[in-house]
ROKOL-238665 format. One record per residue: residue number from 1; x, y, z of N, C-alpha, C in turn. Coordinates in nm, 3 decimals. Example, Ala and Ser with C-alpha at 12.3 -4.5 7.8 and 13.67 -1.06 7.14 Angstrom:
2
num 1, n.x 1.319, n.y -0.569, n.z 0.780, ca.x 1.230, ca.y -0.450, ca.z 0.780, c.x 1.320, c.y -0.330, c.z 0.780
num 2, n.x 1.285, n.y -0.225, n.z 0.708, ca.x 1.367, ca.y -0.106, ca.z 0.714, c.x 1.290, c.y 0.003, c.z 0.787
// end
This chain:
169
num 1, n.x 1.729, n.y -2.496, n.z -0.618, ca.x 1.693, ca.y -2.456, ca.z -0.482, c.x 1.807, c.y -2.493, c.z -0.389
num 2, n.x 1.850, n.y -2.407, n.z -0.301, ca.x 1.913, ca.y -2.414, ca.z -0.199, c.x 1.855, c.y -2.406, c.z -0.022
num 3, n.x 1.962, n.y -2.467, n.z 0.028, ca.x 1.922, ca.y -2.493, ca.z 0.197, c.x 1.936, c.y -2.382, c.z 0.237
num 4, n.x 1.832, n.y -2.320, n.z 0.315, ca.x 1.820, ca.y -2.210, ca.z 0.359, c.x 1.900, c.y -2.217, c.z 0.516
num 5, n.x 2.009, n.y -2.103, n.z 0.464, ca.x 2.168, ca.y -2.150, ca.z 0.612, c.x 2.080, c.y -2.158, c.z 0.761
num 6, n.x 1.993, n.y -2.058, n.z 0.760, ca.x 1.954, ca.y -2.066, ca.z 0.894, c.x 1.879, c.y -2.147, c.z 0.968
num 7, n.x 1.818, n.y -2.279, n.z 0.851, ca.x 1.663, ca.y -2.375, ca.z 0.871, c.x 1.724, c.y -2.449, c.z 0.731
num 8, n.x 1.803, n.y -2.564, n.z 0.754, ca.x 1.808, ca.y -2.638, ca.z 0.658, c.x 1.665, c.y -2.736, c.z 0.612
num 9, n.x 1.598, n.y -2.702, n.z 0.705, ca.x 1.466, ca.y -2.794, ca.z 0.631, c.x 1.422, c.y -2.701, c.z 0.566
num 10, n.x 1.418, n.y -2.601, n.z 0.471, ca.x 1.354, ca.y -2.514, ca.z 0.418, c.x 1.467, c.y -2.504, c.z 0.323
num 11, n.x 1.423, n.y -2.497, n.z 0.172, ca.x 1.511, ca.y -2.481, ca.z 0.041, c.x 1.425, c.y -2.345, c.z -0.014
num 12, n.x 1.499, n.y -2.287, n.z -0.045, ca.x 1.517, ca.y -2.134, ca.z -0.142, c.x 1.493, c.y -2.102, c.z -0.222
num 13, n.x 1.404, n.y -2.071, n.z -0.336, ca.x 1.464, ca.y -2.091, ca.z -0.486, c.x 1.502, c.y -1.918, c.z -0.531
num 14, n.x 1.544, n.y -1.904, n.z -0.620, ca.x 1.600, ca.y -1.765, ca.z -0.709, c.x 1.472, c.y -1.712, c.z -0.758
num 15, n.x 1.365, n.y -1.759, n.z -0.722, ca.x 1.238, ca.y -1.702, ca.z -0.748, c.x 1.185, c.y -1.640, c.z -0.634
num 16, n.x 1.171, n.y -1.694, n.z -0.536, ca.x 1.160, ca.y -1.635, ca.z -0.403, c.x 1.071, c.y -1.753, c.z -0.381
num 17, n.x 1.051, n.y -1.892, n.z -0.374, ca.x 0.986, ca.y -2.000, ca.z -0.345, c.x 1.086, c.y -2.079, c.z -0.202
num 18, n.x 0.968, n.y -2.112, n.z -0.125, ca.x 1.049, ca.y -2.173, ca.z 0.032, c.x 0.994, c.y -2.325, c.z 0.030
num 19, n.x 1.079, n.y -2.416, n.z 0.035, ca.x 1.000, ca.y -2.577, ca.z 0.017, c.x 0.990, c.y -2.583, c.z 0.149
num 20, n.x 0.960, n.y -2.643, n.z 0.204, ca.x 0.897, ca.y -2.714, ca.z 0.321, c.x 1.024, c.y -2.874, c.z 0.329
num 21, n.x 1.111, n.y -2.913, n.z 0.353, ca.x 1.177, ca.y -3.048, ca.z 0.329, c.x 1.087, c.y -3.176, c.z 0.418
num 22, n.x 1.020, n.y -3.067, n.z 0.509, ca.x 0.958, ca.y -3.205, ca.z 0.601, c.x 0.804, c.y -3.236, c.z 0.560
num 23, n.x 0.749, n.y -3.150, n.z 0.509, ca.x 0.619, ca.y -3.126, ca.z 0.486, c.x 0.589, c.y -3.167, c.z 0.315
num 24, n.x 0.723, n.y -3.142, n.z 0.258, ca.x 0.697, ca.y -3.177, ca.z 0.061, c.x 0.577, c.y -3.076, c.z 0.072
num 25, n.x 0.629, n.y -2.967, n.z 0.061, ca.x 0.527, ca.y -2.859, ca.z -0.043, c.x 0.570, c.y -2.749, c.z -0.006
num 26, n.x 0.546, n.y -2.650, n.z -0.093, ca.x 0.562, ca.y -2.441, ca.z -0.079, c.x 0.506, c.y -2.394, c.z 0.026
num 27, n.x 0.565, n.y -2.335, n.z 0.079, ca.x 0.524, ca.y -2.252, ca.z 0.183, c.x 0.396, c.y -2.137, c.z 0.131
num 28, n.x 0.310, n.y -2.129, n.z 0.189, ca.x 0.232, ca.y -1.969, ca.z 0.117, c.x 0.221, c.y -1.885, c.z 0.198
num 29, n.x 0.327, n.y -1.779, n.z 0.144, ca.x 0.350, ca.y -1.673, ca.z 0.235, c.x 0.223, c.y -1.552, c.z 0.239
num 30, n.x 0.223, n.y -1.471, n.z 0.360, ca.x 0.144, ca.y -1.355, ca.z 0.357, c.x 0.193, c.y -1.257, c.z 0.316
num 31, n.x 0.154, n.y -1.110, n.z 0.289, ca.x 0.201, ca.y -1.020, ca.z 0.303, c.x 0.170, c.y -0.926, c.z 0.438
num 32, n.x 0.272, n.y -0.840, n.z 0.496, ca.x 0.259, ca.y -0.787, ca.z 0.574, c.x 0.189, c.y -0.694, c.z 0.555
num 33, n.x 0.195, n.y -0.543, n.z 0.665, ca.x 0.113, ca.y -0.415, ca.z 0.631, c.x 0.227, c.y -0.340, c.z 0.552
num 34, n.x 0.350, n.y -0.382, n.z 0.549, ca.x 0.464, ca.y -0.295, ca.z 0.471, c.x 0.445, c.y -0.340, c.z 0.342
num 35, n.x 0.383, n.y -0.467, n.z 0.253, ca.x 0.419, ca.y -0.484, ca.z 0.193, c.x 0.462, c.y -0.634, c.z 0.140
num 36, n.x 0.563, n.y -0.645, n.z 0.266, ca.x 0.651, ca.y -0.754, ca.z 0.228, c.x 0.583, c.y -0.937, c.z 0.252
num 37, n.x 0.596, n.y -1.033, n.z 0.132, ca.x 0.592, ca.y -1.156, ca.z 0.184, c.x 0.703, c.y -1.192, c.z 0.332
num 38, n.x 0.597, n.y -1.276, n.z 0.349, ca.x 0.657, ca.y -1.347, ca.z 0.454, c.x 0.612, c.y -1.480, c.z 0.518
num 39, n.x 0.695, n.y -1.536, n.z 0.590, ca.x 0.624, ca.y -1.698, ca.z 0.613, c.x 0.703, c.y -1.744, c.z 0.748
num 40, n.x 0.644, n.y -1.815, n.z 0.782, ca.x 0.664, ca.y -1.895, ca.z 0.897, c.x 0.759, c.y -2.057, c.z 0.895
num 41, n.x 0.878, n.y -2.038, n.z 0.965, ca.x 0.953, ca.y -2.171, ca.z 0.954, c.x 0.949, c.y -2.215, c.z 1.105
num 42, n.x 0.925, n.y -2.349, n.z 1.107, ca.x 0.912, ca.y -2.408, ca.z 1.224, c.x 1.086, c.y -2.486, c.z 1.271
num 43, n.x 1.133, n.y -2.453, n.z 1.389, ca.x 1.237, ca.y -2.462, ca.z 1.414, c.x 1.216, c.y -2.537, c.z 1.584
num 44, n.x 1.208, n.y -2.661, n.z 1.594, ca.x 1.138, ca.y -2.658, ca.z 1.762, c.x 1.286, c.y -2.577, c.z 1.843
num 45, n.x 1.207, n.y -2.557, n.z 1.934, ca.x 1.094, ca.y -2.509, ca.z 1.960, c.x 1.036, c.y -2.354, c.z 1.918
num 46, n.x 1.118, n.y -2.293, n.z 1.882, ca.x 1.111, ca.y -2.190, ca.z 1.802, c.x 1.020, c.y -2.179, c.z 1.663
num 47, n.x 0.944, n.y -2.074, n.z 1.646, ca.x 0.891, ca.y -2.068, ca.z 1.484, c.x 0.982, c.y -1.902, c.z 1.501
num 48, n.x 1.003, n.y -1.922, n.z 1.314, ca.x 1.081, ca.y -1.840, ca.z 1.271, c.x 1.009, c.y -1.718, c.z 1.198
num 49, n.x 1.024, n.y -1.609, n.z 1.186, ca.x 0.896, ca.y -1.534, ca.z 1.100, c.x 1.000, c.y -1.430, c.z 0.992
num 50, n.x 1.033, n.y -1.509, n.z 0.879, ca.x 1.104, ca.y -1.457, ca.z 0.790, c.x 1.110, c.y -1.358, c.z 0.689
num 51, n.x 1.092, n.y -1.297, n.z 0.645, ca.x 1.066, ca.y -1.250, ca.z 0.487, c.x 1.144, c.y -1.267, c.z 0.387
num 52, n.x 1.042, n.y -1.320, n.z 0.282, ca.x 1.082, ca.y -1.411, ca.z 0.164, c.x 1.251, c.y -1.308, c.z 0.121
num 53, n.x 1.237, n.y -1.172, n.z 0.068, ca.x 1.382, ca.y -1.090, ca.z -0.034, c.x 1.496, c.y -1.156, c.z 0.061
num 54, n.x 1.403, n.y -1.096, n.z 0.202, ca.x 1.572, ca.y -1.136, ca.z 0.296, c.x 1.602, c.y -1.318, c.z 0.276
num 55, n.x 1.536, n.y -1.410, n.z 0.300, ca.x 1.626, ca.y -1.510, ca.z 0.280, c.x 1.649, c.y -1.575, c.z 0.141
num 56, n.x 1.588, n.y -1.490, n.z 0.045, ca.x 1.658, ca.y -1.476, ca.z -0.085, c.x 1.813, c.y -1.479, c.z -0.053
num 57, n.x 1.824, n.y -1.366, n.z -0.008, ca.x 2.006, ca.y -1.329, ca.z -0.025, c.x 2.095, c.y -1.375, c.z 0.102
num 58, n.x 2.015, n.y -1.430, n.z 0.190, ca.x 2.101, ca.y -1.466, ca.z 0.305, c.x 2.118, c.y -1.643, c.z 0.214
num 59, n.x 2.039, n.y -1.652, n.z 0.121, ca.x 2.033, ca.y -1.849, ca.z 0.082, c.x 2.188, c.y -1.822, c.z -0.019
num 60, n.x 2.132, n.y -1.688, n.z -0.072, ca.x 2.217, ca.y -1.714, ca.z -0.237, c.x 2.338, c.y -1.604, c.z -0.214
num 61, n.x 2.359, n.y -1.491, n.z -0.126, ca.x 2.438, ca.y -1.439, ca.z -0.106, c.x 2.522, c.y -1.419, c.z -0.025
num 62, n.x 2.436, n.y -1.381, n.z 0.100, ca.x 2.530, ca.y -1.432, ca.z 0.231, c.x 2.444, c.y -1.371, c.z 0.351
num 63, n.x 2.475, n.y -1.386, n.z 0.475, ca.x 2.422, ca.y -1.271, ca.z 0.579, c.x 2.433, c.y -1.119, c.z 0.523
num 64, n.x 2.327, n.y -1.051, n.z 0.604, ca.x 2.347, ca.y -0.917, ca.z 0.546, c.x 2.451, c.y -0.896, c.z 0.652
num 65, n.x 2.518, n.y -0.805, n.z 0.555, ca.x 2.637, ca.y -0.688, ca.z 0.637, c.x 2.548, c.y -0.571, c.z 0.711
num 66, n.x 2.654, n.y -0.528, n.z 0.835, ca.x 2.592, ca.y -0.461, ca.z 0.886, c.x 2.563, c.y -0.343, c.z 0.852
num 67, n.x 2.462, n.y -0.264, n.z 0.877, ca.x 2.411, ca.y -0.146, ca.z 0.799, c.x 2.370, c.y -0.192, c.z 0.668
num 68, n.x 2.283, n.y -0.295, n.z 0.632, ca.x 2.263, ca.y -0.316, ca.z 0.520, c.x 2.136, c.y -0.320, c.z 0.527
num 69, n.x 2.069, n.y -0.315, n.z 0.419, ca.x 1.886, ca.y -0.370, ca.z 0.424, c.x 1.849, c.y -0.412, c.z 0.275
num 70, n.x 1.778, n.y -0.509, n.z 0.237, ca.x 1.747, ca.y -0.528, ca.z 0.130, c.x 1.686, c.y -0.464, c.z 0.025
num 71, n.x 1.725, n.y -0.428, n.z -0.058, ca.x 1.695, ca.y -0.316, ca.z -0.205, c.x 1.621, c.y -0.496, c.z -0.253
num 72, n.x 1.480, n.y -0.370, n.z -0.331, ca.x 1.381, ca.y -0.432, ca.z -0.418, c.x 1.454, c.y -0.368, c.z -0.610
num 73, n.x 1.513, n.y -0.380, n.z -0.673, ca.x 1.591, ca.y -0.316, ca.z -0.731, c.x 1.487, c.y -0.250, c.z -0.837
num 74, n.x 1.372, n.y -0.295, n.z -0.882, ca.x 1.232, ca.y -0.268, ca.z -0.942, c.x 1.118, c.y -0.167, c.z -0.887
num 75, n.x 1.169, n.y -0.141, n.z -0.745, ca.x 1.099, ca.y -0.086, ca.z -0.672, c.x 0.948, c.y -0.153, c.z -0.616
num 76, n.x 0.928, n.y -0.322, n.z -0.645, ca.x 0.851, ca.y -0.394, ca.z -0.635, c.x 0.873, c.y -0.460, c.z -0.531
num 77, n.x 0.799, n.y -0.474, n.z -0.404, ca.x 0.808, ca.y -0.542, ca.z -0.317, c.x 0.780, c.y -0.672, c.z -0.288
num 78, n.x 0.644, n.y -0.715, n.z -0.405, ca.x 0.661, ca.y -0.855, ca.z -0.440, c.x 0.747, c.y -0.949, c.z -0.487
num 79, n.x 0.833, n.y -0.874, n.z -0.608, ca.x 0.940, ca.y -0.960, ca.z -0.694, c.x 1.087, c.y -1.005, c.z -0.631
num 80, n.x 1.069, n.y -1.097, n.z -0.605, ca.x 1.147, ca.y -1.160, ca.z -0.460, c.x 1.264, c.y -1.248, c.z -0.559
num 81, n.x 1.253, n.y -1.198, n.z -0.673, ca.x 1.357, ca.y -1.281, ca.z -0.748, c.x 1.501, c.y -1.233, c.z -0.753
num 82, n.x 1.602, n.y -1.297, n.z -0.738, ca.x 1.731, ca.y -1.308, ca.z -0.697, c.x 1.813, c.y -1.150, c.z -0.773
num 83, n.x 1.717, n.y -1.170, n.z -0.922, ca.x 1.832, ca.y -1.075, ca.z -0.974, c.x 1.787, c.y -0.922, c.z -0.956
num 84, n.x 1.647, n.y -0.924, n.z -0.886, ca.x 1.557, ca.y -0.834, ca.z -0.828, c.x 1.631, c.y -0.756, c.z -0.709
num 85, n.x 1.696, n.y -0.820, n.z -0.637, ca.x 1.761, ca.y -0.794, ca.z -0.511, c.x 1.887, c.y -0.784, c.z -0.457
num 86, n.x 1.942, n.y -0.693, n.z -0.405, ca.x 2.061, ca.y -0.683, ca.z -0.366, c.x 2.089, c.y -0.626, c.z -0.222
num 87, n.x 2.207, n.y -0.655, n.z -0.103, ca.x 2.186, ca.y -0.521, ca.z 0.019, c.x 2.283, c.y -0.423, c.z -0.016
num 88, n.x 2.198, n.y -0.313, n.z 0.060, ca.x 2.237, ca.y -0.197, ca.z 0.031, c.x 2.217, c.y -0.124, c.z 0.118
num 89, n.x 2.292, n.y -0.024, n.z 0.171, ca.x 2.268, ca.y 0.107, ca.z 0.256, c.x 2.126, c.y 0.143, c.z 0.296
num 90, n.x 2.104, n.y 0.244, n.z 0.368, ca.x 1.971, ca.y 0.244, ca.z 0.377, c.x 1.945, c.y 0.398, c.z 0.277
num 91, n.x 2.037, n.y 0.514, n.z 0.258, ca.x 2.075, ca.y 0.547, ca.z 0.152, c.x 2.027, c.y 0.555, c.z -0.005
num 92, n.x 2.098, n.y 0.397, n.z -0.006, ca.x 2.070, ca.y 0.363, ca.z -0.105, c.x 1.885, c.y 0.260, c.z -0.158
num 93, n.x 1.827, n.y 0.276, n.z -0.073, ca.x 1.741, ca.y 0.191, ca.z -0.036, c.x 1.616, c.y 0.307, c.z -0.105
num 94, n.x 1.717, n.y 0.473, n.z 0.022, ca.x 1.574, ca.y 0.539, ca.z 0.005, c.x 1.581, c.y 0.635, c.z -0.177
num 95, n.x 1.664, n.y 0.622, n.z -0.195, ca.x 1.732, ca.y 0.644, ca.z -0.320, c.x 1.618, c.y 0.575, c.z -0.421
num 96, n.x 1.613, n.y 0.458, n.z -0.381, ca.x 1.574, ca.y 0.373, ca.z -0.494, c.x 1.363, c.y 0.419, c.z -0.504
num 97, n.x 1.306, n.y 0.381, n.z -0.360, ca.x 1.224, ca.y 0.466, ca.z -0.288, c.x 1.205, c.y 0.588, c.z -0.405
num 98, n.x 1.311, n.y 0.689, n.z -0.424, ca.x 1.270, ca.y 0.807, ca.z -0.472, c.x 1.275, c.y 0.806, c.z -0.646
num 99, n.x 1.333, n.y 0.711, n.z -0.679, ca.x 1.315, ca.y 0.691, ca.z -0.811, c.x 1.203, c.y 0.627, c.z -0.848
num 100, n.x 1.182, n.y 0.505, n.z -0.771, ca.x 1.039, ca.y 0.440, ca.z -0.789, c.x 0.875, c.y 0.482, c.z -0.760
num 101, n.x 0.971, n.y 0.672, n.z -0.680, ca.x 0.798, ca.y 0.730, ca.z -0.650, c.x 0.706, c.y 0.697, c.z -0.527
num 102, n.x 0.811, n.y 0.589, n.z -0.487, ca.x 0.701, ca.y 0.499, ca.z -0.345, c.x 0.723, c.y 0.572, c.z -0.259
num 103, n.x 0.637, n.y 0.586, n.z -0.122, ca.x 0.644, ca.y 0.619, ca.z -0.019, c.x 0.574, c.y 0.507, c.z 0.085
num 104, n.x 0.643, n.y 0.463, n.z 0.171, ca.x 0.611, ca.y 0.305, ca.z 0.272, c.x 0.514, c.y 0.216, c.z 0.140
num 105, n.x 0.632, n.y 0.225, n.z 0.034, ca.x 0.587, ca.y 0.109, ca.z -0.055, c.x 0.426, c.y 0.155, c.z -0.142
num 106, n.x 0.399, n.y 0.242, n.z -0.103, ca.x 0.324, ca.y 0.261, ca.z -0.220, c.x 0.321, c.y 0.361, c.z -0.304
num 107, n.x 0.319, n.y 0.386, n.z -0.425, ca.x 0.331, ca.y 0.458, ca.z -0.520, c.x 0.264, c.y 0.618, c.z -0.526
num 108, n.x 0.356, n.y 0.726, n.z -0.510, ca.x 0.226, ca.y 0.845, ca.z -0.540, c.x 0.287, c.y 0.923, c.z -0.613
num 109, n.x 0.388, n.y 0.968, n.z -0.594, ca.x 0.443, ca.y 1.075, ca.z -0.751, c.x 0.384, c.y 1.205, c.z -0.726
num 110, n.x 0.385, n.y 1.257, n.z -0.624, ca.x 0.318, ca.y 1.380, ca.z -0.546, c.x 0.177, c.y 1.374, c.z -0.582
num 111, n.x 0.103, n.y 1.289, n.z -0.600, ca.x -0.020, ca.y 1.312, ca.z -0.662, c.x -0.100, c.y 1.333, c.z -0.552
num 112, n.x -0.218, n.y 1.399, n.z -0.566, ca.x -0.310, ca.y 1.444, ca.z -0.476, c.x -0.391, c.y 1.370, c.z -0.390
num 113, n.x -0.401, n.y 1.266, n.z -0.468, ca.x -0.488, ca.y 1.122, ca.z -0.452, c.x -0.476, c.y 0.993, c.z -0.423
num 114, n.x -0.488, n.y 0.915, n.z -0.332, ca.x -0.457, ca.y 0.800, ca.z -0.326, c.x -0.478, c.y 0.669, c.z -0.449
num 115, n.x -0.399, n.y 0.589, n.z -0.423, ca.x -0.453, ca.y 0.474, ca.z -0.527, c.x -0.585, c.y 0.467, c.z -0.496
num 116, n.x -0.634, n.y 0.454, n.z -0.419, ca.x -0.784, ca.y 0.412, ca.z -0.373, c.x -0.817, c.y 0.539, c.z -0.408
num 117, n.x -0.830, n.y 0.607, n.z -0.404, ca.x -0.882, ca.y 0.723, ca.z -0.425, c.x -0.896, c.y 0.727, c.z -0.573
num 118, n.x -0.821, n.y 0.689, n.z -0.661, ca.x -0.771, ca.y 0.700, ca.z -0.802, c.x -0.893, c.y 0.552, c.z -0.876
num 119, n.x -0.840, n.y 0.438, n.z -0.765, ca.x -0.950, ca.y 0.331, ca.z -0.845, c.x -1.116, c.y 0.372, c.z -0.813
num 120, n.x -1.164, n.y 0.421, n.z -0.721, ca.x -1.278, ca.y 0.530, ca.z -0.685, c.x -1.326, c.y 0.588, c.z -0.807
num 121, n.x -1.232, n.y 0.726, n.z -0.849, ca.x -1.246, ca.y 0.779, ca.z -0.980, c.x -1.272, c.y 0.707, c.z -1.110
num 122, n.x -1.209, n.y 0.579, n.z -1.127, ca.x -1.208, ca.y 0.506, ca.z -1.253, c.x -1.335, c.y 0.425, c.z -1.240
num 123, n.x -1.403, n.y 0.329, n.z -1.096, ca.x -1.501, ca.y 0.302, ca.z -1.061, c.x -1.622, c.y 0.387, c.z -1.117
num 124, n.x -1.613, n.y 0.564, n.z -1.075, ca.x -1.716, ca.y 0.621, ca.z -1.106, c.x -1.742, c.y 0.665, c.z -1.204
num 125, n.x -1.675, n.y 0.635, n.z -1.282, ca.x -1.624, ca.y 0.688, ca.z -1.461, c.x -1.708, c.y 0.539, c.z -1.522
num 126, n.x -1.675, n.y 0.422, n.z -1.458, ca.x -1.688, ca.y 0.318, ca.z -1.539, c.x -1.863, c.y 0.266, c.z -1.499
num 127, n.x -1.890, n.y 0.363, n.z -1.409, ca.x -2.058, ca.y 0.373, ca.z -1.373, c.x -2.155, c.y 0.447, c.z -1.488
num 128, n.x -2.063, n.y 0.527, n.z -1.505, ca.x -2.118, ca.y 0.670, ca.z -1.618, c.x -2.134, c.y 0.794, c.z -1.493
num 129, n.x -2.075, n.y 0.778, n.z -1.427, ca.x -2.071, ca.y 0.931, ca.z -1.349, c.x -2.038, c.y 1.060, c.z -1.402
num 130, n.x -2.073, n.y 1.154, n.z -1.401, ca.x -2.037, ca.y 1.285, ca.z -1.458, c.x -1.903, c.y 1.300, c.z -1.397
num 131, n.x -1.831, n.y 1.350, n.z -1.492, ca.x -1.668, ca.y 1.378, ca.z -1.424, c.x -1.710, c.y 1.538, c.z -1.338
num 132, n.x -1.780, n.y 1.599, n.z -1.397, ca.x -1.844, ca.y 1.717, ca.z -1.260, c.x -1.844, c.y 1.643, c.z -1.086
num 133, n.x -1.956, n.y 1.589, n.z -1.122, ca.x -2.011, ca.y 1.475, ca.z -0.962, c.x -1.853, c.y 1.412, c.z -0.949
num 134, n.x -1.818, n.y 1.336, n.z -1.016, ca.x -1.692, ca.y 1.264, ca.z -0.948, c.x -1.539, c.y 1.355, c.z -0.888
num 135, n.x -1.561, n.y 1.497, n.z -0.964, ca.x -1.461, ca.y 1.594, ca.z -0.934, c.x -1.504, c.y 1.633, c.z -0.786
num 136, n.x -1.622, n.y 1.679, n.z -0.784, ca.x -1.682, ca.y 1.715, ca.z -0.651, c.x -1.613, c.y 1.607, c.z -0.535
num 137, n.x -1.701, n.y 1.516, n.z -0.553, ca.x -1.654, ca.y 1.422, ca.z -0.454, c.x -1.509, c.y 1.367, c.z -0.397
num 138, n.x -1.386, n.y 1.377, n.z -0.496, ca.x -1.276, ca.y 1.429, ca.z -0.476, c.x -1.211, c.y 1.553, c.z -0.444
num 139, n.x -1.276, n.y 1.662, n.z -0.431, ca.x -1.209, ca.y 1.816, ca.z -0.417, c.x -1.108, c.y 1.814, c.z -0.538
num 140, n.x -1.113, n.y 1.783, n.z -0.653, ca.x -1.028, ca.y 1.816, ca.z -0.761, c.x -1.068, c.y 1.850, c.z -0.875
num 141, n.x -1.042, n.y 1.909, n.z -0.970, ca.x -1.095, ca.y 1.972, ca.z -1.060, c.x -1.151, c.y 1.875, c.z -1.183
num 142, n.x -1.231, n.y 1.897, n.z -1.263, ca.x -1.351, ca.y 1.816, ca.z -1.366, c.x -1.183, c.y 1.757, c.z -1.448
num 143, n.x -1.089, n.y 1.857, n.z -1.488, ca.x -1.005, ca.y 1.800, ca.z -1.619, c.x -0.937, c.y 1.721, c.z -1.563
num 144, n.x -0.882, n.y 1.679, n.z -1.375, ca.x -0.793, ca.y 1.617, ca.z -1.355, c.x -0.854, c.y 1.455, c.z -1.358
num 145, n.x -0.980, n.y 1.481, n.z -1.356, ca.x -1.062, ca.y 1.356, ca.z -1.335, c.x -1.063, c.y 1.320, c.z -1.509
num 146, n.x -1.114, n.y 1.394, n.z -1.589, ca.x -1.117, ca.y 1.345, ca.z -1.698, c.x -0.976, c.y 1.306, c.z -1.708
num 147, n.x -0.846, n.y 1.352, n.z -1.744, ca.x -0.672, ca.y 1.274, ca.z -1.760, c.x -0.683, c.y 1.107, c.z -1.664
num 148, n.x -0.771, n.y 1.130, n.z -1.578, ca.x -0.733, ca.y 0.988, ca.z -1.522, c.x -0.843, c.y 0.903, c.z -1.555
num 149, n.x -0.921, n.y 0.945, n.z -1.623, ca.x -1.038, ca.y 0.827, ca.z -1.709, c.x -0.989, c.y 0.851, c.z -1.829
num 150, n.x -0.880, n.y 0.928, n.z -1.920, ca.x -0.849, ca.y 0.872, ca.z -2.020, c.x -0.715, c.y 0.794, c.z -2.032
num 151, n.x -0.709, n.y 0.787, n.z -1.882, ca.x -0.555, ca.y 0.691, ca.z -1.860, c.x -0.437, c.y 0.764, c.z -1.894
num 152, n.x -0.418, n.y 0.916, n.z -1.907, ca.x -0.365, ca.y 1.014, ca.z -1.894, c.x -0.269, c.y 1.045, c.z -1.801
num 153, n.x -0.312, n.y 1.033, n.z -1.693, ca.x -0.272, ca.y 1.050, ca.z -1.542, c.x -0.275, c.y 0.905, c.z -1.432
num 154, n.x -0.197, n.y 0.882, n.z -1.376, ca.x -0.229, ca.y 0.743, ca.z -1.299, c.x -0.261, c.y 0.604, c.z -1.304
num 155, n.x -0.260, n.y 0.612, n.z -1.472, ca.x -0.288, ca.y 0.465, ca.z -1.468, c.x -0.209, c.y 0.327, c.z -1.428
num 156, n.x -0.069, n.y 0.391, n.z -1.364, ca.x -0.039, ca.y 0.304, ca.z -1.305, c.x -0.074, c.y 0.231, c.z -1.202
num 157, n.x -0.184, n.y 0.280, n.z -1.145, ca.x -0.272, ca.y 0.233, ca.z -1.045, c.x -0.410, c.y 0.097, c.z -1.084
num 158, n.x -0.400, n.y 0.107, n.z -1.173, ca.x -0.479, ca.y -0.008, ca.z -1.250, c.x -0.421, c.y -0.075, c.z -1.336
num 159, n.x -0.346, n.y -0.018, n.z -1.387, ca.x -0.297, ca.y -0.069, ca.z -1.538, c.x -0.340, c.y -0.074, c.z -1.664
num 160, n.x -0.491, n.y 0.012, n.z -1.612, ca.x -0.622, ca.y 0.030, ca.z -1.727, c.x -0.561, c.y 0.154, c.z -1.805
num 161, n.x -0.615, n.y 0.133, n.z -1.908, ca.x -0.618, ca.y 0.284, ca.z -2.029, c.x -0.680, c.y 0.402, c.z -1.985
num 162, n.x -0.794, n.y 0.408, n.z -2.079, ca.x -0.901, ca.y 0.441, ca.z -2.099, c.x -1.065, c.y 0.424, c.z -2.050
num 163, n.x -1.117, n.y 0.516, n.z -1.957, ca.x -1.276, ca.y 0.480, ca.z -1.956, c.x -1.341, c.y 0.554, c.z -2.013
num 164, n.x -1.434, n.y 0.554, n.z -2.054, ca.x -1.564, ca.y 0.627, ca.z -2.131, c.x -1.652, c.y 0.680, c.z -2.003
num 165, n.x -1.681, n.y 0.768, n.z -2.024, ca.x -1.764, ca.y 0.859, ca.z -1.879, c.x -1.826, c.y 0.973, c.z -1.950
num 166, n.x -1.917, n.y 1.024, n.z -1.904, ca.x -2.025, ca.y 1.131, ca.z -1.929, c.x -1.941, c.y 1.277, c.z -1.947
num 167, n.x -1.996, n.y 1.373, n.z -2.029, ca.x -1.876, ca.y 1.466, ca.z -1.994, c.x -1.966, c.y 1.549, c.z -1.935
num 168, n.x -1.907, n.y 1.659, n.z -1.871, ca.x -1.913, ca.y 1.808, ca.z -1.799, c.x -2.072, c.y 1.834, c.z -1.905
num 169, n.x -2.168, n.y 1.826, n.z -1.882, ca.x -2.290, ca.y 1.942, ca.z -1.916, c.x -2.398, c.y 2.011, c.z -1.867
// end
């Protein structure tokens, strides 16, 4: 762990962990509505309102350059770990954005449906809902619902497989 340049009472780690030097203990950060951790450093009289990637690389790399913004290099906004992160253009930021499928950090891959919308479907599958009734209630068709209860389609949204659900009769 390193002294964080801007608040030496606060140490760094390559994990994305903030010590506290006056307090002896971890900070527990929130997440914002973007996404991002973040935490509060007390500076009198000033409190500081940081986010964890950025003083990742301002501890272990340096100030950002200008025109720079922090790349999640995973496309993960949680993984605040050192080798996770680099600055980069904004460019290159939305670049990364388009490989990872995200849009303001969350995942869609042109899909029709929201994650919520998607854990909904797997919810009503894992009720025994007719994929008919659950198509309805989405405006999408019976087979797109069945691909995403056989973990076909989207399961990156759960991380689940497979559900068992009633079929079309």
């Amino acid at each position: 762990m390193k002294p964080y340049p801007h608040n030496v009472d606060y140490l760094v780690s390559k994990k994305g962990q903030v010590w506290s030097t006056k307090t002896d203990r971890f900070l527990i950060p929130w997440v914002t509505a973007q996404g991002y951790r973040t935490v509060e450093l007390y500076s009198c009289p000033k409190i500081m309102t940081r986010t964890i990637h950025r003083m990742v690389l301002e501890t272990y790399v340096g100030d950002r350059p200008k025109g720079m913004k922090c790349r999640h290099l995973d496309g993960n906004k949680e993984n605040n770990c050192l080798g996770n992160l680099v600055w980069g253009s904004v460019k290159e930021n939305r670049e990364d954005a388009k490989k990872h499928c995200l849009i303001d950090g969350v995942k869609f891959c042109k899909s029709k449906l929201s994650p919520k919308e998607i854990r909904g479907i797997i919810d009503m599958g894992e009720l025994g809902i007719r994929q008919k009734d659950i198509a309805s209630c989405f405006s999408v068709h019976p087979s797109h619902v069945g691909r995403i209860l056989r973990g076909e389609r989207n399961s990156w949204v759960t991380g689940r497989k497979a559900v068992k659900c009633h079929q079309i009769g």
